[in-house]
SEVEX-321354 format. One record per atom (N, C-alpha, C): residue in one letter; x, y, z. Coordinates in steps of 0.05 Angstrom, whole numbers, padded with zeros to 5 digits, always signed. Example, Ala and Ser with C-alpha at 12.3 -4.5 7.8 and 13.67 -1.06 7.14 Angstrom:
2
A+00264-00114+00156/A+00246-00090+00156/A+00264-00066+00156/S+00257-00045+00142/S+00273-00021+00143/S+00258+00001+00157/
***
This chain:
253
X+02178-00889-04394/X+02177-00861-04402/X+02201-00846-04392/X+02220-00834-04411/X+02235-00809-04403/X+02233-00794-04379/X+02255-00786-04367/X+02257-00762-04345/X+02238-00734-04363/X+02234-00729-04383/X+02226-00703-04403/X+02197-00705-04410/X+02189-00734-04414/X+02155-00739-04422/X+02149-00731-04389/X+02156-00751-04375/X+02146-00747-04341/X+02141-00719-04332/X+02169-00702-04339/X+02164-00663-04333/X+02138-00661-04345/X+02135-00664-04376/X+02111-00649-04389/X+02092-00654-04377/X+02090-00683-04363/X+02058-00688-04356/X+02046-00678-04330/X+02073-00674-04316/X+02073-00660-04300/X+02055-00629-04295/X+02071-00620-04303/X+02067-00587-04315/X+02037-00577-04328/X+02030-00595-04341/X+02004-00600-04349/X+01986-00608-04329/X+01992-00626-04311/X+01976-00629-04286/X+01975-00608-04274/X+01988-00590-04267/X+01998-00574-04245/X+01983-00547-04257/X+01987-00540-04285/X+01967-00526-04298/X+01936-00530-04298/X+01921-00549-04303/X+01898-00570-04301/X+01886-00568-04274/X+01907-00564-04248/X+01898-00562-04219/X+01885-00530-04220/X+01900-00510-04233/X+01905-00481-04222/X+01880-00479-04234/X+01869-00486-04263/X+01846-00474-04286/X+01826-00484-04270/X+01828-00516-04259/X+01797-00519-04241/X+01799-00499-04217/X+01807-00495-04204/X+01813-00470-04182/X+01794-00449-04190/X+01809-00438-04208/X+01792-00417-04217/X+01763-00424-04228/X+01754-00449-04242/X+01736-00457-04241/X+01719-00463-04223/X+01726-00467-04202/X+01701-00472-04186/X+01699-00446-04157/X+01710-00430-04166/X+01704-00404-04163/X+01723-00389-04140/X+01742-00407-04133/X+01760-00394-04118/X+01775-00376-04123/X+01775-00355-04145/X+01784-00335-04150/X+01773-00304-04130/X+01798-00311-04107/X+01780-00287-04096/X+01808-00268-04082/X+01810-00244-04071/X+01835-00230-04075/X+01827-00215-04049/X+01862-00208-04037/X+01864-00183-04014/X+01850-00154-04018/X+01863-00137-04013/X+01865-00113-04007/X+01885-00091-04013/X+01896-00075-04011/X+01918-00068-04031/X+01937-00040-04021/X+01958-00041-04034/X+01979-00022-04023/X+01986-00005-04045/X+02006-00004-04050/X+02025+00014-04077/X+02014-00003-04113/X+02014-00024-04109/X+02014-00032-04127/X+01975-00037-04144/X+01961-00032-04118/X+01936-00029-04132/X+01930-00004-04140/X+01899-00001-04149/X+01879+00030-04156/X+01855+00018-04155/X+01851+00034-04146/X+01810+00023-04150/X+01806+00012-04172/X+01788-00006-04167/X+01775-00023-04190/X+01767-00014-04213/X+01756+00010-04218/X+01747+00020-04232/X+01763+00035-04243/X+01795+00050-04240/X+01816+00059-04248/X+01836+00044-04272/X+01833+00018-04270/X+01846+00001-04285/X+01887-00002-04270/X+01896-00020-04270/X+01927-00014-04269/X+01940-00016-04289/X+01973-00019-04280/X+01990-00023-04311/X+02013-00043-04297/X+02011-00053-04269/X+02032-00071-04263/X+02043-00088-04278/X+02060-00094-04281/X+02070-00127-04299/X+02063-00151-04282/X+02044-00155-04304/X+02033-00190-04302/X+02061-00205-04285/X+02048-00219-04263/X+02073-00241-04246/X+02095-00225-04235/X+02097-00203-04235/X+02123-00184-04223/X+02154-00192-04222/X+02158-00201-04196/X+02196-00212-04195/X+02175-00242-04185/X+02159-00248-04178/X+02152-00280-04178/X+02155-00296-04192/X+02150-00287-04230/X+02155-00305-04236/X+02126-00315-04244/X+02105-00316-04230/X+02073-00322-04237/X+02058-00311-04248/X+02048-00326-04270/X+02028-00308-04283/X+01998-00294-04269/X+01978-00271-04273/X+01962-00266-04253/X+01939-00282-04245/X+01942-00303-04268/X+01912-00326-04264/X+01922-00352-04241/X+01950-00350-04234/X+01962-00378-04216/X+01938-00372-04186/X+01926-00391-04182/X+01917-00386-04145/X+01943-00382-04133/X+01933-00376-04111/X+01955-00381-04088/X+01938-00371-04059/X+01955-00373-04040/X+01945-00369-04018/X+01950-00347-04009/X+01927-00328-03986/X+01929-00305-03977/X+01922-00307-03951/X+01934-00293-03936/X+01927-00290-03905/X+01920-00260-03903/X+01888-00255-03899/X+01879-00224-03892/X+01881-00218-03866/X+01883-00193-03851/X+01881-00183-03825/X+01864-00163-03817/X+01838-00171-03803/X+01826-00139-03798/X+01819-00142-03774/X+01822-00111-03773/X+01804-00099-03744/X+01773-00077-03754/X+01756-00083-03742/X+01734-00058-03743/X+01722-00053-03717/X+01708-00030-03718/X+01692-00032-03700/X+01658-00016-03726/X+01645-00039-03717/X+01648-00062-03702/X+01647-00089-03720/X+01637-00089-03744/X+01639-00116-03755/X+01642-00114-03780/X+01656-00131-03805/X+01656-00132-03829/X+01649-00156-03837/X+01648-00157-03861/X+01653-00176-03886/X+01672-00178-03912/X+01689-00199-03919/X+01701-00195-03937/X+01693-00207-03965/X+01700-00194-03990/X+01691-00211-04011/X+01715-00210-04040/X+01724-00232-04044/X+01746-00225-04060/X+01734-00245-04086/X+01738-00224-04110/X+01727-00229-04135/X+01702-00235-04139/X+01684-00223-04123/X+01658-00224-04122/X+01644-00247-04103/X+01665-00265-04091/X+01664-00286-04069/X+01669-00271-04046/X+01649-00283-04022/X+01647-00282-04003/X+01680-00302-03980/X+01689-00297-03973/X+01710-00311-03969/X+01710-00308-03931/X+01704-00289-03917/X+01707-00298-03895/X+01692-00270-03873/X+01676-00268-03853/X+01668-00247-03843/X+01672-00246-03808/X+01671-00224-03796/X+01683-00225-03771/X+01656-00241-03755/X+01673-00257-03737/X+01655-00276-03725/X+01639-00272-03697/X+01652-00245-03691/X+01626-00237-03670/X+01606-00214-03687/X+01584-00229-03671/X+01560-00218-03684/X+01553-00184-03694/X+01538-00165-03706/X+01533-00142-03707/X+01523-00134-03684/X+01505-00152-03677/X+01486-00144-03654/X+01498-00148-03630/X+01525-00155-03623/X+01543-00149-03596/X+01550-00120-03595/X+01545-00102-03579/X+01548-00087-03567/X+01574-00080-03572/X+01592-00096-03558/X+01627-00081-03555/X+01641-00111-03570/X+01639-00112-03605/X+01646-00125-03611/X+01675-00122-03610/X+01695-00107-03601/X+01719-00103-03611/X+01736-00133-03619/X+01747-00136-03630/X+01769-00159-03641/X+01781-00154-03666/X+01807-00171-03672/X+01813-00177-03690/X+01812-00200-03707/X+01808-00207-03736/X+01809-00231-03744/X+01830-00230-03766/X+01839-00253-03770/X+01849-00270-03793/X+01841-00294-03809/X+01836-00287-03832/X+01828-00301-03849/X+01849-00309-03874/X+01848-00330-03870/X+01860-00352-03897/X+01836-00353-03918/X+01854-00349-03949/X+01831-00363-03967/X+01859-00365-03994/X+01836-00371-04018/X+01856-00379-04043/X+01837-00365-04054/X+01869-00352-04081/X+01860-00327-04092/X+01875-00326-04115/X+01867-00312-04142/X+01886-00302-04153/X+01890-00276-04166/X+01901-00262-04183/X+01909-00235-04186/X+01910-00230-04221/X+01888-00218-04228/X+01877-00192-04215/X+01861-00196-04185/X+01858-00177-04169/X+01846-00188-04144/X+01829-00156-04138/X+01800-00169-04137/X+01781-00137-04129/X+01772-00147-04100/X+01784-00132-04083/X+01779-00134-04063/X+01747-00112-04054/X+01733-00130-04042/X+01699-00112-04030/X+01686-00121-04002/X+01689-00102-03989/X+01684-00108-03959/X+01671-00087-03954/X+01645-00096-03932/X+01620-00077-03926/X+01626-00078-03896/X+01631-00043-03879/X+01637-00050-03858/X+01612-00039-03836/X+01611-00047-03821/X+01581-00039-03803/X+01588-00027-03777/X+01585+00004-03762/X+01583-00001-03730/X+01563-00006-03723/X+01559-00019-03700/X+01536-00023-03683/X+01530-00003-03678/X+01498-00007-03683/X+01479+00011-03669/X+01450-00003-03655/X+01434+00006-03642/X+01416-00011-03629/X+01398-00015-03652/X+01386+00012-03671/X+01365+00007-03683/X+01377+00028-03705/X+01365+00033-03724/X+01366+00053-03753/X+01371+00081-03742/X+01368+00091-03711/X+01370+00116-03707/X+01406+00120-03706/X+01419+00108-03712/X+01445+00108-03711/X+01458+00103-03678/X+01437+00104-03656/X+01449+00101-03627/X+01454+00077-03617/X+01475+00072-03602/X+01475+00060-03582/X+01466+00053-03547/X+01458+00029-03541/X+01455+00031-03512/X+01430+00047-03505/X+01407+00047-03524/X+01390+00059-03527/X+01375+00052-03491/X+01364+00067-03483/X+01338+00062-03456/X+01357+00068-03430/X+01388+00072-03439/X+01404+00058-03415/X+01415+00098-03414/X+01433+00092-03387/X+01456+00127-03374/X+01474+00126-03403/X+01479+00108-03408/X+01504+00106-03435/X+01494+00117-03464/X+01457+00115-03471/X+01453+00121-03497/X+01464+00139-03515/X+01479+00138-03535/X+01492+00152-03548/X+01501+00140-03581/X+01510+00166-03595/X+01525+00156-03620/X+01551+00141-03614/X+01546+00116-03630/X+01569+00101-03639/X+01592+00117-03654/X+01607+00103-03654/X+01637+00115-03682/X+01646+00084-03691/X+01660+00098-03718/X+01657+00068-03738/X+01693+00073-03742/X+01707+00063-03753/X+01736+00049-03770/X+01745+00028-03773/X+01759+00030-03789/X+01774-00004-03791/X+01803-00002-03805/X+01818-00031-03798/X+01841-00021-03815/X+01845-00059-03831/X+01856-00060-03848/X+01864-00092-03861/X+01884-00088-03874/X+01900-00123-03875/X+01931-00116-03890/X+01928-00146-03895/X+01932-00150-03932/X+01926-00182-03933/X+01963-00190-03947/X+01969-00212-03937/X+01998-00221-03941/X+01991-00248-03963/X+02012-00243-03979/X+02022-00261-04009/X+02024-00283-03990/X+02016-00306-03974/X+02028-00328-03962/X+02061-00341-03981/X+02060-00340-04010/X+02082-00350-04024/X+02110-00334-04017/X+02103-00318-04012/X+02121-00289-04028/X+02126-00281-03990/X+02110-00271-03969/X+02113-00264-03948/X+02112-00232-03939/X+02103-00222-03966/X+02103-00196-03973/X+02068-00184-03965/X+02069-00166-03952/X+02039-00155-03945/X+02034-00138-03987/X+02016-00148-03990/X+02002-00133-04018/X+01977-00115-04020/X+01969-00115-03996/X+01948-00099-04003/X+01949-00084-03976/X+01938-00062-03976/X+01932-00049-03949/X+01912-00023-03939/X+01885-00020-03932/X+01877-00002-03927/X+01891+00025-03927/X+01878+00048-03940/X+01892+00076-03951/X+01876+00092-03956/X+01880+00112-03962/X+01864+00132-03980/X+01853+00128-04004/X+01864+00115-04011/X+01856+00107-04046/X+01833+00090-04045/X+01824+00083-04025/X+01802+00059-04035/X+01779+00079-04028/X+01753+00065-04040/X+01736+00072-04052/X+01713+00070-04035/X+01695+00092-04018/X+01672+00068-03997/X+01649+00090-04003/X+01625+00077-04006/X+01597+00085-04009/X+01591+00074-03981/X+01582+00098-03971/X+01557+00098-03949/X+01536+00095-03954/X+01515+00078-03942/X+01491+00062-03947/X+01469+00067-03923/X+01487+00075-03907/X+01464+00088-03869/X+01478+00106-03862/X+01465+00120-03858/X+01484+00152-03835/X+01456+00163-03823/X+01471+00160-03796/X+01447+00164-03778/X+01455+00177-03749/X+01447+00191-03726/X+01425+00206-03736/X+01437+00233-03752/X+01412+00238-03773/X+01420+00261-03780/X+01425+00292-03770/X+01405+00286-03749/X+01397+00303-03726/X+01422+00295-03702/X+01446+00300-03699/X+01452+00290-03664/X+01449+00299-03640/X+01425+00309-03649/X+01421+00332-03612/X+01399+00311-03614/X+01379+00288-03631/X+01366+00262-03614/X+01379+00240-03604/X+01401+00249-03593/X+01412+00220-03574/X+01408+00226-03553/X+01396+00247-03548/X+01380+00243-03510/X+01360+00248-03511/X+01339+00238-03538/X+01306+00229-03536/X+01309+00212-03522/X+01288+00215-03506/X+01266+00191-03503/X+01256+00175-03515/X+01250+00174-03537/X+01247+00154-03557/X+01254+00159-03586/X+01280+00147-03589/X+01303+00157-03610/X+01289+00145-03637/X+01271+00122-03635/X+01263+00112-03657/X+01246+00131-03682/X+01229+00159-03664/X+01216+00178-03677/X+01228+00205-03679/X+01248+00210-03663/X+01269+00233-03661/X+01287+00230-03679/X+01302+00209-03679/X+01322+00208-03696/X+01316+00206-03728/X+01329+00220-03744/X+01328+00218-03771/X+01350+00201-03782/X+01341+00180-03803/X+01369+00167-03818/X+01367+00174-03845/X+01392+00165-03865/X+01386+00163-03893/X+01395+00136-03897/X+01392+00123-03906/X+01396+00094-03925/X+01384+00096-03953/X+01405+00086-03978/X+01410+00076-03991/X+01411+00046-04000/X+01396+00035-04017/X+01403-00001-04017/X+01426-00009-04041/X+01433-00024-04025/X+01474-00037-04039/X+01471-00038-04072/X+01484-00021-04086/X+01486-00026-04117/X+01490-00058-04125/X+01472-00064-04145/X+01473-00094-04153/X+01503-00094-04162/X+01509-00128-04153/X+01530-00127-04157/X+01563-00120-04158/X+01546-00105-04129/X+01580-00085-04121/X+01616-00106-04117/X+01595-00127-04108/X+01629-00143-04096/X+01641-00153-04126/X+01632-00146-04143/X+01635-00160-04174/X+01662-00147-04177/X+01682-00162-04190/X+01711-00148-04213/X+01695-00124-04221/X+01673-00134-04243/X+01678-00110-04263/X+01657-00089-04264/X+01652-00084-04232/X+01634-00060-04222/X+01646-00037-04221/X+01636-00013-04235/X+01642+00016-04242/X+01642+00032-04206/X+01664+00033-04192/X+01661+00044-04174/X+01673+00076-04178/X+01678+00085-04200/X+01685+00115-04207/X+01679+00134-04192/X+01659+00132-04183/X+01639+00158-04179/X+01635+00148-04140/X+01646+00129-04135/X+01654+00124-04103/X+01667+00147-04091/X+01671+00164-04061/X+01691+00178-04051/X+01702+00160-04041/X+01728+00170-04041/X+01751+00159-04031/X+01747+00165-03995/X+01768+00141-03981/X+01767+00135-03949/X+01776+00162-03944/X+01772+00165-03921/X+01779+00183-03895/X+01791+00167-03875/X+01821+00178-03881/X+01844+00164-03859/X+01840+00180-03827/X+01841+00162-03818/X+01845+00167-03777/X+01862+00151-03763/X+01869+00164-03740/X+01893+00154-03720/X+01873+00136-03706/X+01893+00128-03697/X+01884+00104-03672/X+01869+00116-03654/X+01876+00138-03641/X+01864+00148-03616/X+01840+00166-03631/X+01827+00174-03657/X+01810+00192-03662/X+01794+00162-03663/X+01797+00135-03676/X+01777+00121-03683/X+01773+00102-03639/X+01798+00100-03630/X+01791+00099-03606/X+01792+00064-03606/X+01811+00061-03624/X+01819+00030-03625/X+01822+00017-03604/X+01814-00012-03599/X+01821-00017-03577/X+01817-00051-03581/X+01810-00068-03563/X+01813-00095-03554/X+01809-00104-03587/X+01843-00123-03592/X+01842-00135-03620/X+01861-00120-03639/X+01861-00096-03634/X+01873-00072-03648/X+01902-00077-03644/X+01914-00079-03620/X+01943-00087-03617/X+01951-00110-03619/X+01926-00137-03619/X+01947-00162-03624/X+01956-00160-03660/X+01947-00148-03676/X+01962-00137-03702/X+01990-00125-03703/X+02007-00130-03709/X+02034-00120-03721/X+02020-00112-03751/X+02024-00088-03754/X+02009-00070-03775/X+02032-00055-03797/X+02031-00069-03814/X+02045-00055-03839/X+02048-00024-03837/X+02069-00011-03846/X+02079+00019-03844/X+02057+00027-03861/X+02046+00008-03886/X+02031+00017-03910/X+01996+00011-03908/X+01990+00006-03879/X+01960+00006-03869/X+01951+00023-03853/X+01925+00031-03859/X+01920+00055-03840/X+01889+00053-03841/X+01875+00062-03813/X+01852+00070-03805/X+01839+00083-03823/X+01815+00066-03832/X+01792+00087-03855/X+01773+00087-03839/X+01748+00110-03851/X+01720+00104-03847/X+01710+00130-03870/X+01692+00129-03862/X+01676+00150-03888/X+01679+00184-03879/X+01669+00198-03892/X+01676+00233-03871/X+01677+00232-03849/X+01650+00220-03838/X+01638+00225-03797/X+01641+00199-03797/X+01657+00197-03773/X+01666+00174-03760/X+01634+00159-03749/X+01623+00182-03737/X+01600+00180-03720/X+01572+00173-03736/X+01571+00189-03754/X+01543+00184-03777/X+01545+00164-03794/X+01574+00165-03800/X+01566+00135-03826/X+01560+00106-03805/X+01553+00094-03823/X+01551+00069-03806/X+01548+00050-03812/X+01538+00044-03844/X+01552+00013-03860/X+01558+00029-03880/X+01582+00020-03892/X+01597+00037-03911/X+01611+00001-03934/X+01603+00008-03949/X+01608-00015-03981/X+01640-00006-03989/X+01656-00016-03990/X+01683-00006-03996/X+01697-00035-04022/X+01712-00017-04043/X+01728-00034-04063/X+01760-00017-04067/X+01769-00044-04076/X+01796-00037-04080/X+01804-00057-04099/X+01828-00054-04118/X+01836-00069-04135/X+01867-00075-04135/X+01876-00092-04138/X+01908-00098-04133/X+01902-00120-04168/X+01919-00103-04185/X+01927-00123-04218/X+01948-00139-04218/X+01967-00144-04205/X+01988-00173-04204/X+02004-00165-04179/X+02017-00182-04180/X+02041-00192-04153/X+02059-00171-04162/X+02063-00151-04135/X+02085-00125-04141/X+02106-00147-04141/X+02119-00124-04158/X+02152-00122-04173/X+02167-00118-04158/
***
């Protein structure tokens, strides 16, 4: 066989690898910068940018987050990787990184949680310390191909609050916060981590500094993109799992 039959069959293989990819459900995506809009906005980027790739190729992504105190990530309606100390640690602070394979369009959906002891929104409940928690986070996921950060926590993304608690905060020095304190909860819209979930009617993040969210252990082993920044919902203090989407439509230009 020819040097030219050999290319084709090639190419065809190499095509044949990317379509099972996506077939068996590894289609799952970062987070986003300039080049995304919320999911529900639609974009107009050009398909493959200066790469060269069309938006259905996999490829690989390296995500970066910090919260306090714990998340989950889900790209294209896949679950792809969540922070590995528990909710129920107290002073989870850390950072993680996660590897996964992905391709673009990419709807990025991550539900982020602070610790609290119980539904009254407090911490350190029975103890001198009982008090309201505070929640933020920040993430920046990198093109592994390309070396380029593509997505990045901002204003523009989209987060429903699902607990805010207490409603009342003069009960964080009950005696028993479980009947003092008032919450509201909401249960997760079906299907939120989905592509083609209507998040329209979402408010947009509430950006904070480092020192208002009170960042700390995990927070500085990150080298943090100029184009990432601290979210959480209005009250740092009341919200307390918050559902968040974002959408990035191809590999910036």
């Amino acid at each position: 066989m020819g040097a030219g039959g050999r290319s084709r069959i090639a190419r065809a293989m190499a095509l044949g690898a990317a379509a099972a990819l996506v077939a068996w459900g590894c289609a799952s995506a970062p987070i986003a910068t300039g080049v995304g809009t919320s999911a529900s906005s639609g974009a107009d980027a050009t398909p493959g940018g200066a790469t060269g790739l069309s938006p259905g190729v996999g490829r690989t992504f390296r995500a970066e987050v910090w919260a306090d105190n714990w998340f989950a990530l889900y790209t294209n309606g896949r679950l792809v990787g969540q922070d590995s100390v528990p909710i129920t640690t107290e002073r989870s602070f850390n950072a993680e990184t996660i590897t996964f394979e992905a391709t673009y369009p990419l709807t990025i959906a991550m539900v982020t949680r602070d610790y609290m002891a119980t539904d009254s929104g407090l911490e350190y409940i029975g103890t001198s310390r009982q008090q309201i928690g505070d929640g933020g986070f920040i993430a920046q996921v990198w093109d592994v191909s390309t070396g380029r950060v593509v997505a990045a926590t901002g204003p523009r993304w989209r987060g429903l609050v699902i607990q805010r608690a207490p409603l009342n905060p003069a009960c964080a020095t009950a005696a028993n916060p479980a009947t003092a304190c008032r919450s509201e909860s909401v249960a997760e819209p079906a299907g939120w981590q989905a592509a083609g979930f209507d998040d329209s009617a979402w408010p947009t993040a509430t950006v904070y500094t480092a020192a208002q969210v009170g960042a700390k252990e995990g927070y500085d082993t990150i080298r943090w993109d100029a184009s990432a920044s601290l979210i959480w919902g209005t009250d740092l203090k009341l919200d307390n799992i918050i559902l968040w989407r974002w959408m990035v439509a191809a590999p910036p230009s």
